[in-house]
Phi, psi and omega in degrees: 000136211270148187302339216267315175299328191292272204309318212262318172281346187289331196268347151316302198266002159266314151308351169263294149070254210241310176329288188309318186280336212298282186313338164311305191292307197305336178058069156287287187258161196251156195291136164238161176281358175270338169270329206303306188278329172286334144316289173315318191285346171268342174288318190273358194253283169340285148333297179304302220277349175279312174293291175343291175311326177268352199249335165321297193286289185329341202256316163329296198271012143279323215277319186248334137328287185299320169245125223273334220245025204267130188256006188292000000 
């Protein structure tokens, strides 16, 4: 998966997140422990896959830095 989808879904499930409790305090939806954890489990799935994407693209743009004749 190309870094830019990775870096693009991880800040979807990390906006889910943060949305999903906004609304839980606001009491749209009422707390159960299956949204709690599944809020948590996209922020934090989020994050890893936003670190992942980035550390992809730095290595992509050293990588073609350093080597002139690199086709990737």
């Amino acid at each position: 998966m190309p870094f830019n989808r990775l870096i693009g879904v991880g800040f979807i499930l990390v906006l889910i997140g943060a949305v999903v409790p906004f609304v839980i305090v606001i009491q749209l939806v009422e707390s159960t422990f299956f949204l709690n954890f599944v809020a948590f489990a996209a922020s934090v799935i989020g994050i890893f896959l936003g670190v992942i994407g980035t550390a992809m693209h730095v290595g992509d743009s050293r990588r073609r830095r350093e080597n002139d004749w690199y086709e990737g």
